[in-house]
C-alpha positions in Angstrom: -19.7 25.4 26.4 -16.8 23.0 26.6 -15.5 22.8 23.5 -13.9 19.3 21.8 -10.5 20.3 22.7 -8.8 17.9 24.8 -7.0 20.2 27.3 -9.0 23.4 28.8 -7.4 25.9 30.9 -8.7 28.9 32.5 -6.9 30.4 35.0 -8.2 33.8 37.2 -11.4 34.0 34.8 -15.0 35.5 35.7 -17.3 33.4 33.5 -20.6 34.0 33.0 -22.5 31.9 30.8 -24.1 28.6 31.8 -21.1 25.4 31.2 -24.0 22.7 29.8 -23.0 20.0 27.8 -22.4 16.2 28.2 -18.9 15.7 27.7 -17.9 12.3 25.0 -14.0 12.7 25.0 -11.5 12.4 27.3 -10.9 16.0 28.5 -8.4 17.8 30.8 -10.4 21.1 32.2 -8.6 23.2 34.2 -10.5 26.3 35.7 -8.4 27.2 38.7 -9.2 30.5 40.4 -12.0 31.3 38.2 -15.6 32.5 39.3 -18.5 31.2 38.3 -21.9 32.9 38.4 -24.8 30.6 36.4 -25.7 27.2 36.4 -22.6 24.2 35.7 -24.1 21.2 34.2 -21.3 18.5 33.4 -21.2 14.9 32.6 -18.3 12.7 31.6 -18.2 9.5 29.8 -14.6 8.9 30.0 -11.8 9.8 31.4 -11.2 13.2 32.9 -8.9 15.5 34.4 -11.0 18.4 36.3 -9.4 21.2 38.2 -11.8 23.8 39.3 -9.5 24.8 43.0 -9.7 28.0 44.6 -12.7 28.4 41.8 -16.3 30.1 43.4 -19.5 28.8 42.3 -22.2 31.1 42.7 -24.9 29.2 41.0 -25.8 25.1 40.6 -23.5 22.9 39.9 -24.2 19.6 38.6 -20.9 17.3 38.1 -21.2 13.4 37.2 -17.9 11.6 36.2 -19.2 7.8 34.6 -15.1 6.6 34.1 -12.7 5.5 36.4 -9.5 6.8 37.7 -10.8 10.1 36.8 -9.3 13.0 38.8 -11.8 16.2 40.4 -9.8 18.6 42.4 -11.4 21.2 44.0 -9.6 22.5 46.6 -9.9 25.9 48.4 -13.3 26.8 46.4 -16.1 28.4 47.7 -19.8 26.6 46.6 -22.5 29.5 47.4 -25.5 27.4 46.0 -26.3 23.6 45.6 -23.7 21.1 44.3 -24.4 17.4 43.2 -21.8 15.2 42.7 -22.3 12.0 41.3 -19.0 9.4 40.9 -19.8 6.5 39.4 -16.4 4.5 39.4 -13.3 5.0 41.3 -12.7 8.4 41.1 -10.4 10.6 43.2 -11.4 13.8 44.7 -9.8 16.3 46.4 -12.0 18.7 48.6 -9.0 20.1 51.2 -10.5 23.6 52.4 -13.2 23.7 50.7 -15.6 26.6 51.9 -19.7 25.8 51.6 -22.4 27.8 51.9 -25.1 26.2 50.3 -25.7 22.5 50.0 -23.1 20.1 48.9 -24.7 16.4 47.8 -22.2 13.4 47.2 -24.2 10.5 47.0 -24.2 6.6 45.5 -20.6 7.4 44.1 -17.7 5.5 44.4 -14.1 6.8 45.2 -11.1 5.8 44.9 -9.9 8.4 47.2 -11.8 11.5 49.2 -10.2 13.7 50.8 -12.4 17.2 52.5 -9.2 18.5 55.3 -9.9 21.7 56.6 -13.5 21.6 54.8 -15.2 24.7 56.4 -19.4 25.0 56.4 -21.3 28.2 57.1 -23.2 27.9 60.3 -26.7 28.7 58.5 -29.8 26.8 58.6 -29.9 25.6 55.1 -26.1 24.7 54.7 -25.6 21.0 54.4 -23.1 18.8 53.4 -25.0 15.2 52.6 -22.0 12.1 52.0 -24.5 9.5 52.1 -24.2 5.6 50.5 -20.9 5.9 48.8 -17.8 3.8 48.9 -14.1 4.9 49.5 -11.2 3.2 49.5 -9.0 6.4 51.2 -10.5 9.6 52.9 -9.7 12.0 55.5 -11.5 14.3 57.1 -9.4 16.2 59.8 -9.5 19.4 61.2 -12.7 20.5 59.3 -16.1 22.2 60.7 -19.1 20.2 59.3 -22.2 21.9 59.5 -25.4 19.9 59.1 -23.5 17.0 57.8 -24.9 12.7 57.3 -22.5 10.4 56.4 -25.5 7.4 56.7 -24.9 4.3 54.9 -21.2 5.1 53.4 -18.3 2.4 53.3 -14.9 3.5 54.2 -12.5 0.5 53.4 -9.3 2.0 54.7 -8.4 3.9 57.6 -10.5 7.0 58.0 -9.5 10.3 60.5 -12.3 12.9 61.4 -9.5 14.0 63.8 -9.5 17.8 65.4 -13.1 17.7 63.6 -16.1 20.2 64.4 -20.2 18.6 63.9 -22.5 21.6 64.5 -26.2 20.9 63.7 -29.0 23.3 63.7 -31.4 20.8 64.2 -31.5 17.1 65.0 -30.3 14.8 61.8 -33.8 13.2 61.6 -32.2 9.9 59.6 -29.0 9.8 61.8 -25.6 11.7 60.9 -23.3 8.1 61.0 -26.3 5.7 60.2 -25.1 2.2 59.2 -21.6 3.3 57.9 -19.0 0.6 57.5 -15.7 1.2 58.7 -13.2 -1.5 57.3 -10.1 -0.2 58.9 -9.2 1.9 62.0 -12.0 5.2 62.5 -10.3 8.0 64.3 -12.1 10.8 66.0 -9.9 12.3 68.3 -10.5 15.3 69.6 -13.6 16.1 67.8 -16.8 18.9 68.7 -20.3 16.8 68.8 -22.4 20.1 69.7 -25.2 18.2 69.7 -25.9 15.0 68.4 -24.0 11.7 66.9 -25.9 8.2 65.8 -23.9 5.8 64.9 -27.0 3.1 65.1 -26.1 0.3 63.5 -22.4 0.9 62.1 -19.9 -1.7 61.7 -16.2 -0.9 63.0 -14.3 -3.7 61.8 -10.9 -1.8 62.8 -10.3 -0.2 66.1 -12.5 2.8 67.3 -11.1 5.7 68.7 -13.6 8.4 69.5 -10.7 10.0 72.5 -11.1 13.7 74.0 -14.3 14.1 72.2 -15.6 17.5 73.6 -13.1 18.0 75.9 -11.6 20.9 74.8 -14.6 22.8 74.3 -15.9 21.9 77.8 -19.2 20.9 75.8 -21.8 18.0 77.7 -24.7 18.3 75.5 -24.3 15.7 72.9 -26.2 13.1 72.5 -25.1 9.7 71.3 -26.4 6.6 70.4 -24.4 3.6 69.1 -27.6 1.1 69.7 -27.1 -1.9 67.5 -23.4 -0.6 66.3 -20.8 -4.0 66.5 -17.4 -3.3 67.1 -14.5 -6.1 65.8 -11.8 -4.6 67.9 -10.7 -2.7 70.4 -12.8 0.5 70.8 -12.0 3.7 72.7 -13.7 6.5 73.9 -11.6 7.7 76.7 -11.9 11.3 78.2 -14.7 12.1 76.3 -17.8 14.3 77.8 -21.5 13.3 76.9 -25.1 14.9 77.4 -26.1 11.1 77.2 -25.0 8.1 75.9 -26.7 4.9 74.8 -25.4 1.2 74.0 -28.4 -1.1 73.0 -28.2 -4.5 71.4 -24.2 -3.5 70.8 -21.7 -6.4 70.4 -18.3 -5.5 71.8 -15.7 -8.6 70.2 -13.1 -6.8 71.4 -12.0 -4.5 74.7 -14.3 -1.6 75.5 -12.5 1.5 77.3 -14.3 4.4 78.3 -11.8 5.5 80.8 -12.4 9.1 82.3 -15.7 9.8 80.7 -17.6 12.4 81.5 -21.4 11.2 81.1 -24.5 13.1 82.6 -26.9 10.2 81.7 -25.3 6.4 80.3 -27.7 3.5 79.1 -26.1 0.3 78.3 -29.2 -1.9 77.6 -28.5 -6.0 76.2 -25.1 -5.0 75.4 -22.0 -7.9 74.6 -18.5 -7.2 76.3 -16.7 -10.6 74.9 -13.7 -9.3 76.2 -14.4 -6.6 79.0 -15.2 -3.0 79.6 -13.1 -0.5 81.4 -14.8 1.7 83.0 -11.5 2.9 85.4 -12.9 6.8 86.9 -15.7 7.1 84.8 -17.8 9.8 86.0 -21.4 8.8 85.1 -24.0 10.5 86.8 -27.0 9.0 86.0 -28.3 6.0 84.9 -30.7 3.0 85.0 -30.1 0.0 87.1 -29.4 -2.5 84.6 -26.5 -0.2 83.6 -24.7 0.2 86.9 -25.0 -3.3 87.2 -23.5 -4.1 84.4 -20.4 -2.0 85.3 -20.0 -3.0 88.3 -20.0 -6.7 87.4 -17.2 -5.7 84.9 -15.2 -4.5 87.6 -15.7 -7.6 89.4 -14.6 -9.9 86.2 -10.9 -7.6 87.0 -11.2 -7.8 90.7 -11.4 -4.2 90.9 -13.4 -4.4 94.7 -12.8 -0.8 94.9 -14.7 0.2 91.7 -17.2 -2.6 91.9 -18.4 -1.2 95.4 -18.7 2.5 94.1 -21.3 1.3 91.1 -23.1 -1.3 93.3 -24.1 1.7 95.2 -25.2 3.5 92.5 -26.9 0.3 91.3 -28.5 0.3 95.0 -29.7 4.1 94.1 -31.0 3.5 91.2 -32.9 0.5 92.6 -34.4 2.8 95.3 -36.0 4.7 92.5 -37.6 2.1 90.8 -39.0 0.8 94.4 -40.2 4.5 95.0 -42.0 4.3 91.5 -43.3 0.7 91.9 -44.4 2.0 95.9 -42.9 -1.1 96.4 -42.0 0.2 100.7 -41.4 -3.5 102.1 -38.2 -3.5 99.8 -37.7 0.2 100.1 -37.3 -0.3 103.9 -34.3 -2.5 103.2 -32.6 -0.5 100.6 -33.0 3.1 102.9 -31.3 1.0 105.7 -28.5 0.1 103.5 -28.3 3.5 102.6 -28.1 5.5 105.7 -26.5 2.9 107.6 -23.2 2.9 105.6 -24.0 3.9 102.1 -24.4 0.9 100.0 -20.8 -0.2 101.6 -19.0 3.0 101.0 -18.7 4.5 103.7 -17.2 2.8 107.4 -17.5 6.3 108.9 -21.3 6.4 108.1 -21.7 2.9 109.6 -19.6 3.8 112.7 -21.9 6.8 113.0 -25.2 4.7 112.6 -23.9 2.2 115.1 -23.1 4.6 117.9 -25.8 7.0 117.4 -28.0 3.4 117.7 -26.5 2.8 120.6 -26.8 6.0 122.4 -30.5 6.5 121.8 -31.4 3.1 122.8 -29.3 3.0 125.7 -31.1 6.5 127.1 -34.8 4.9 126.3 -33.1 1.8 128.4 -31.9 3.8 131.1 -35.3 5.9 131.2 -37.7 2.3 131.8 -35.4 1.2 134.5 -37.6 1.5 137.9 -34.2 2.9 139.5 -31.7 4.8 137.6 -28.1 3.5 138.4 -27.3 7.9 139.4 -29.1 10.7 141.3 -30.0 14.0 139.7 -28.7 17.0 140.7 -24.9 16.2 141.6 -23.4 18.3 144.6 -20.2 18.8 143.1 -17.4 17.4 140.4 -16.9 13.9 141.8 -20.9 13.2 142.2 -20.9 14.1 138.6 -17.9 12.1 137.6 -18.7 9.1 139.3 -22.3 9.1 137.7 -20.7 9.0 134.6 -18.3 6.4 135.3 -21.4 4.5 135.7 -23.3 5.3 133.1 -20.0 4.6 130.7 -19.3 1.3 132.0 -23.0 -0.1 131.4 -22.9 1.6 127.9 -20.0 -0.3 126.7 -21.4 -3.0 128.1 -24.7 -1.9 126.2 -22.6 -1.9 122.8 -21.4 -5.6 123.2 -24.0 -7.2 121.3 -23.5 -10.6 123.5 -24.3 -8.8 126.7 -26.8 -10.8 129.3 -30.1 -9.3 129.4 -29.8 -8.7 133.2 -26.1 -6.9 133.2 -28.4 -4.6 135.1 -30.8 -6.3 137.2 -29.9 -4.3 140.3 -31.8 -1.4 138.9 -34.7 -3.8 138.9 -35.3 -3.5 134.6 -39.2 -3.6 133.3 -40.5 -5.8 130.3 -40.0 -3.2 128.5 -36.1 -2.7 129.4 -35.9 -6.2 128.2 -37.7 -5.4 125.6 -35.6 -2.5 124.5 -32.4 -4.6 124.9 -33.6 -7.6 122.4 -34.4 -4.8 119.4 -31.2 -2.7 120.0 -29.0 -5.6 120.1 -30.1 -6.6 116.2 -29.9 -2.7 115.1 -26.3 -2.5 116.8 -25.3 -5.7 115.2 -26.8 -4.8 111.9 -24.6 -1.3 111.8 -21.3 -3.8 113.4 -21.8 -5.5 110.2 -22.3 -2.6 108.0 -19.5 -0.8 109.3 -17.1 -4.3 108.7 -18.6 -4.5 105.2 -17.6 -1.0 103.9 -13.8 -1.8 105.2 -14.3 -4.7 102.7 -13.3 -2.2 99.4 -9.6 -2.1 101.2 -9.5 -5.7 101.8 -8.1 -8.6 99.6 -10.3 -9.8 96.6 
């Protein structure tokens, strides 16, 4: 029982009994270092002062503080079973290396400060930590490991870190773990562990976003994310980061995007705003719709980045040849394989140099073959029989390869219909790999 003493303090105690009583006075309860093995049921009308750090909580706890500026601290304890927490003004709580290994429920309350640094969560199945719809003027949460954690539809109205943070699920958050949370201020996750999964559907960042290194350290690339329908004020960041997938629907960016040296297996960026621009500078996204690529590569273009631009139109070309192959759309498909193999979506000259001259040599031995005379004699006596006759067939080659060559440049080896024939359709397939070879120099050239 708490008695009507206004100042309680236990220190190092092993209490037994079941604390059960609703508290009408303002009361200062200190239980630090104390162990407690039933049931707590507590709830304050006014003010209070509650200590319970380093304190271990073997059996339910039920806490609700009704008055504001009231003071919780429970730092360093250990919470074995479930915990409900219920804040109903601006109260300050203090949760630095807390330890959890049942299920911790902080819920519709308002704080005046939150603070859960170093917070550690038993990796079990039925550990949670649930921080859902509540309002807080200061928190951090750096350098903790949250296990089966939701932070849906909280407000955070000042700057908020999650920095050198661990998220470990052990199955997918069926509501979302960052569901419509408001950020007012700057949101730092630097450096964080998503094992698996992060939604921030539908979250307001009104500050900057920095969501840097995310997974990077850990080598991990099976999150998933999805920010569909999240707006972002300012500048956002989520440079260097490694992804399983990624998706942007219906997201408004007022501000600068960067997502410089990500690491994405699989990126969908669907109706998406960039008011200002996206950077998107050695991203390393390996799969994706069309619409997506397209959409980077058009911001590359709004910077003038050729070089860039070129590397996700070819992808954008990929992924188009996909869709064709699904539609069995092969009139277009033609097109897009030519594009392809003749200098890959305008990437590479040496592919385009290749497709030209390997053109050219085929054609020019089916030319050679529906002559009526060949312009050399098989079997050559000796060296300069054989040089000679390829002197010959050099000469008319080159000649071959310059697209604006007369039809007759060999009429004394009396040519068919089909030589001319021959000539007509090799002179547009030459042409067309000239071009292509031109157009992949293009990245190098001047915008």
């Amino acid at each position: 029982m708490i008695r009507d003493s206004n100042q309680i303090r236990l220190e190092r105690n092993y209490i037994t009994g079941v604390v059960s009583e609703p508290v009408q006075e303002p009361k200062s309860i200190r239980f630090n270092g104390c162990e407690f093995e039933n049931e707590i049921y507590l709830v304050f009308e006014h003010h209070a002062v509650l200590d319970f750090s380093e304190c271990k909580f073997h059996g339910k706890v039920y806490l609700e503080v009704k008055f504001p500026s009231s003071i919780i601290n429970m730092s360093n304890a250990f919470l074995e079973n479930r915990v409900e927490l219920h804040c109903h003004k601006k109260v300050s709580l203090n949760c630095d290396g807390i330890r959890l290994s049942g299920q911790l429920h902080i819920e519709n309350s308002h704080f005046s400060s939150a603070n859960f640094n170093g917070m550690v969560i038993d990796e079990q199945k039925t550990t949670k930590f649930y921080f859902r719809n509540n309002t807080v003027e200061n928190a951090s949460f750096k350098e903790s490991f949250f296990h089966n954690t939701i932070f849906n539809g909280s407000i955070f109205k000042s700057k908020i870190s999650f920095d050198n943070s661990i998220f470990s699920y052990s199955i997918a958050p069926a509501s979302g773990n960052f569901i419509n949370v408001v950020f007012e201020d700057d949101a730092y996750f630097n450096s964080v562990v998503f094992d698996k999964w992060l939604f921030f559907n539908g979250s307001k960042f009104y500050g900057s976003f920095l969501l840097i290194g995310m997974n990077s350290t850990k080598n991990i690339d099976a999150s998933i994310a999805n920010f569909s329908g999240a707006i972002f004020y300012k500048r956002s960041f989520f440079d260097n980061s490694n992804f399983k997938s990624i998706t942007f629907k219906n997201c408004e960016f007022s501000d600068v995007a960067s997502f410089k040296h990500i690491v994405c297996s699989k990126l969908e960026v669907s109706k998406a705003i960039f008011l200002k621009g996206a950077d998107f500078l050695n991203a390393n996204v390996k799969a994706a719709d069309r619409e997506t690529f397209r959409i980077i590569k058009n911001e590359f273009l709004r910077i003038n980045n050729q070089v860039e631009a070129i590397h996700f139109r070819s992808k954008e070309m990929k992924a188009y040849e996909k869709e064709l192959r699904e539609q069995r759309n092969y009139s277009e498909l033609f097109l897009i394989y030519f594009n392809k193999i003749s200098n890959n979506h305008g990437l590479s000259w040496f592919r385009g140099l290749c497709f030209t001259l390997t053109t050219a040599i085929i054609s020019f031995m089916f030319y050679l073959l529906s002559l009526k005379q060949l312009p050399f004699q098989w079997g050559w006596k000796n060296f300069e029989s054989y040089s000679n006759a390829c002197s010959i067939v050099i000469k008319y080659f080159i000649r071959f390869l310059i697209i604006t060559h007369d039809l007759d440049f060999m009429n004394r080896y009396q040519p068919s219909a089909l030589s001319f024939l021959i000539d007509f359709i090799c002179k547009i397939f030459i042409g067309f790999g000239i071009y292509q070879t031109i157009q992949a120099f293009r990245k190098y050239g001047k915008n």
